[in-house]
C-alpha positions in Angstrom: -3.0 -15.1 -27.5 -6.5 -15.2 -26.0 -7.5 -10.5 -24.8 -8.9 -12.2 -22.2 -5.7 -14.2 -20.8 -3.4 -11.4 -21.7 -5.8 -9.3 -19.3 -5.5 -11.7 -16.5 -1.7 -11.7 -16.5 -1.7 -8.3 -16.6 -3.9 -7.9 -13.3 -1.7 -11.2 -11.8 1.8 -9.4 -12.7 1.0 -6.2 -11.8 -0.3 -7.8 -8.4 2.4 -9.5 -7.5 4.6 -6.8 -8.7 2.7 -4.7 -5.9 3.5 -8.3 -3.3 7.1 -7.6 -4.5 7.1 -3.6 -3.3 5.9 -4.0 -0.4 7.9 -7.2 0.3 10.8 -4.7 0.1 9.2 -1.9 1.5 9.3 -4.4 4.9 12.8 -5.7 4.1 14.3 -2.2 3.8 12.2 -1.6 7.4 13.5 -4.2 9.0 16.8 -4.2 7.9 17.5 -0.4 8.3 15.1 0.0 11.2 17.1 3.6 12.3 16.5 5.6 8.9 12.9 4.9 8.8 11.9 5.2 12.7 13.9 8.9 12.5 11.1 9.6 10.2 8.3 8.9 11.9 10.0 10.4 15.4 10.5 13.6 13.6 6.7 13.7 12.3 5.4 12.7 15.3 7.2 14.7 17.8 6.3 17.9 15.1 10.1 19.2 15.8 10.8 20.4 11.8 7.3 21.8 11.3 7.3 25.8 11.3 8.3 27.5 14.1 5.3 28.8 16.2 2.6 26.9 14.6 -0.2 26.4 16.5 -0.5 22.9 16.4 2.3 21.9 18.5 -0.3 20.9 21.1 -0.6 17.6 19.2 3.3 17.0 19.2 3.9 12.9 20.7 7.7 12.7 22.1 7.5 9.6 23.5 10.3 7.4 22.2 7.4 4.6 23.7 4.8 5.9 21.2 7.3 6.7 18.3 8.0 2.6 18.4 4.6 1.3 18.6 3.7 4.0 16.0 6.5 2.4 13.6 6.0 -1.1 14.1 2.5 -0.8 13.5 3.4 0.8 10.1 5.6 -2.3 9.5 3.5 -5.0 10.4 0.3 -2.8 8.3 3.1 -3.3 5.3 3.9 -6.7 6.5 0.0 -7.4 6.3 -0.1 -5.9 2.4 2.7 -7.5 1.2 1.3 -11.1 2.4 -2.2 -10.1 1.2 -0.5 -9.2 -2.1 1.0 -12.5 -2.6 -2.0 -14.6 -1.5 -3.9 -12.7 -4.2 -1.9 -12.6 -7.1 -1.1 -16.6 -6.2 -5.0 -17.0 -6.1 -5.5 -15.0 -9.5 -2.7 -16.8 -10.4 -4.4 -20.6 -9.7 -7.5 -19.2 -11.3 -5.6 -18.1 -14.8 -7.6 -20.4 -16.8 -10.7 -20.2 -14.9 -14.2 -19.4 -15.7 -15.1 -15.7 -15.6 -17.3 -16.0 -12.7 -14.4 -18.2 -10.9 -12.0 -15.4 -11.7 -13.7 -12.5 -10.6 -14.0 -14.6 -7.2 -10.1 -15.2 -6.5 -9.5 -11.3 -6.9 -11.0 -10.9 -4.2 -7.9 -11.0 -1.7 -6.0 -9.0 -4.1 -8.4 -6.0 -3.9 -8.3 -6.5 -0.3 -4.4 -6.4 0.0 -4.9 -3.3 -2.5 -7.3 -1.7 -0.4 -5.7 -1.7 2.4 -2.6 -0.4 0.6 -4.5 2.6 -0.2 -5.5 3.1 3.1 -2.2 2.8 4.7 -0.8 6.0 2.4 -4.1 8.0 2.9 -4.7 7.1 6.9 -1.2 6.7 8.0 0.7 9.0 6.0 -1.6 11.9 4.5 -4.6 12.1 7.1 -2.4 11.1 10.1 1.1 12.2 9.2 0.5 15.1 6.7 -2.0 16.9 8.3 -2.6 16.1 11.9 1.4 16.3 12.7 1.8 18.7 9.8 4.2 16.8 8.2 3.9 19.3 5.1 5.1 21.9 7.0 8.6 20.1 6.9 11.5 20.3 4.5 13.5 17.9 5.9 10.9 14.6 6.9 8.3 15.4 4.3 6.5 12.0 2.8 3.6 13.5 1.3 4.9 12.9 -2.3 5.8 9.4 -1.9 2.6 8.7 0.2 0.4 10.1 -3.2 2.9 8.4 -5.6 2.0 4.9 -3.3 -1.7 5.9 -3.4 -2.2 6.6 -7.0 0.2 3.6 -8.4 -1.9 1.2 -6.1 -5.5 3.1 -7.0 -4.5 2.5 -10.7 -3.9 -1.1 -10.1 -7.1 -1.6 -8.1 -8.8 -0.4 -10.9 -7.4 -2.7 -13.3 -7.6 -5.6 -11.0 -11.5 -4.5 -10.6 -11.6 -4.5 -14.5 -14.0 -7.5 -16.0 -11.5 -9.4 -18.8 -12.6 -8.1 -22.4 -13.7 -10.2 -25.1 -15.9 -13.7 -25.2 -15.9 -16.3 -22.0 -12.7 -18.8 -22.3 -13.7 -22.2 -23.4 -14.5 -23.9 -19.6 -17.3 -21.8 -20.1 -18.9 -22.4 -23.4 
């Protein structure tokens, strides 16, 4: 098999393998709304941080703001997950395309990926880690899983960004 098409499939696979995550990531929100909003009540309202810190200033306990906070996070996941899918679909239509026509349809996917990125480092590590001191917890602590969501999505970004090794396919000859 042609480096070049075995590079593409990896980039479309791992894509949509990315469309898939986050398609669960909103299916598991959805469908166990409770487990995930008690998260992001108890970063927001700063009520396992350390005792005494002086930061509690920025503590938000509004039940009000804790909703609009966590459906924003779902429908940011929502958007990802459908940005995922377009991509990978469009990579996916332009499998056998010329190089230049390839490089065009990942567009959307390092868009969806992109925004990934900055839905773990805005939402979770800027926002959630340190302005609520999320760190400061034991109990409702998402720092790891944030950076583990950050780096898998940086490492596919990358490989999406790649150019495909090895001489143009034969549209373009």
């Amino acid at each position: 098999m042609h480096t070049q098409i075995v590079s593409r499939w990896s980039k479309i696979l791992l894509l949509a393998a990315f469309a898939f995550y986050f398609t669960v990531i909103v299916f598991n929100n959805v469908t166990d709304f409770g487990s995930n909003y008690e998260f992001v009540r108890h970063t927001l309202s700063m009520d396992t941080t350390f005792p005494g810190n002086h930061g509690m200033g920025r503590a938000i306990t509004s039940p009000t703001v804790h909703l609009v906070f966590y459906l924003s996070i779902i429908a940011w996941e929502t958007l990802n997950a459908v940005l995922s899918w377009w991509g990978a679909f469009a990579m996916f239509r332009a499998r056998r395309a010329t190089t230049t026509d390839f490089q065009h349809a990942k567009r959307v996917g390092i868009a969806a990926l992109t925004s990934g990125m900055l839905q773990w480092l805005v939402a979770f590590e800027i926002v959630g880690a340190e302005w609520f001191l999320m760190w400061q917890s034991k109990t409702w602590n998402g720092q790891e899983a944030a950076f583990r969501m950050f780096m898998m999505e940086a490492v596919i970004l990358l490989v999406v960004q790649m150019q495909e090794p090895g001489p143009p396919l034969m549209a373009e000859r």
